[in-house]
C-alpha positions in Angstrom: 80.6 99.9 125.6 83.9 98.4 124.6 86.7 100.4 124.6 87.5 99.9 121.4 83.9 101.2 120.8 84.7 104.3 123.1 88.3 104.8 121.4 86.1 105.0 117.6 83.8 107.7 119.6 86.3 109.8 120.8 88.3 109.7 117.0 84.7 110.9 115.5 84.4 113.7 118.6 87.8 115.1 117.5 87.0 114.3 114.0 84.5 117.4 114.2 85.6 119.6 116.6 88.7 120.0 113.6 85.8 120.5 111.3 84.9 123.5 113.4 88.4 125.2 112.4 87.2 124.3 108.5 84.4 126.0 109.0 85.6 129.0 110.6 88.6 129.6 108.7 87.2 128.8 105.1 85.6 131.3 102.6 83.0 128.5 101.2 81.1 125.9 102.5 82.5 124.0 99.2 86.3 124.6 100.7 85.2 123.4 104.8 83.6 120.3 103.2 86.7 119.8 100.8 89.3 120.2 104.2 87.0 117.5 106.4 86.6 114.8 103.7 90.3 115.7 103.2 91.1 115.2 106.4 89.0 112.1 107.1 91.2 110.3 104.6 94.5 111.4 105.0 94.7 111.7 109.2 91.6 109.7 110.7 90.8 107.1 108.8 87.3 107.0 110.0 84.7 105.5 108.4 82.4 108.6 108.0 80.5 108.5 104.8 81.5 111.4 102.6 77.4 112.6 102.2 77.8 112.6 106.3 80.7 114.9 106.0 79.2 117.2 103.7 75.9 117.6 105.9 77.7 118.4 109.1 79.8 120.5 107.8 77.0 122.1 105.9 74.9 122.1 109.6 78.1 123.7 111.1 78.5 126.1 108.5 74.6 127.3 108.9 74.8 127.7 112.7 78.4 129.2 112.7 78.2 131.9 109.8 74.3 132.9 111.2 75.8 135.0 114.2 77.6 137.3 111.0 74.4 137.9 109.1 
């Protein structure tokens, strides 16, 4: 892989490990989703399809808030 390729995969790895701070320290799924895509465009510039946002976050969301129930 190119580095440049490496350098896009690490952005995206750090890209959702934030999203794990949405999604813990947000009261809706709605809000999380709303922080990412926010973030996306204002800080990382990545190229992360909105609907892609919204179903990870949604994923993360699931998995995170099913330890509560």
């Amino acid at each position: 892989m190119s580095k440049t390729g490496a350098w896009v995969m690490d952005l995206e790895e750090q890209f959702w490990d934030k999203c794990v701070d949405f999604v813990k320290n947000n009261d809706t799924v709605a809000d999380a989703t709303a922080d990412a895509v926010k973030y996306n465009k204002d800080d990382m510039y990545l190229s992360i399809d909105e609907t892609d946002i919204e179903e990870g976050i949604s994923e993360m969301w699931a998995e995170y808030w099913s330890k509560y129930q």
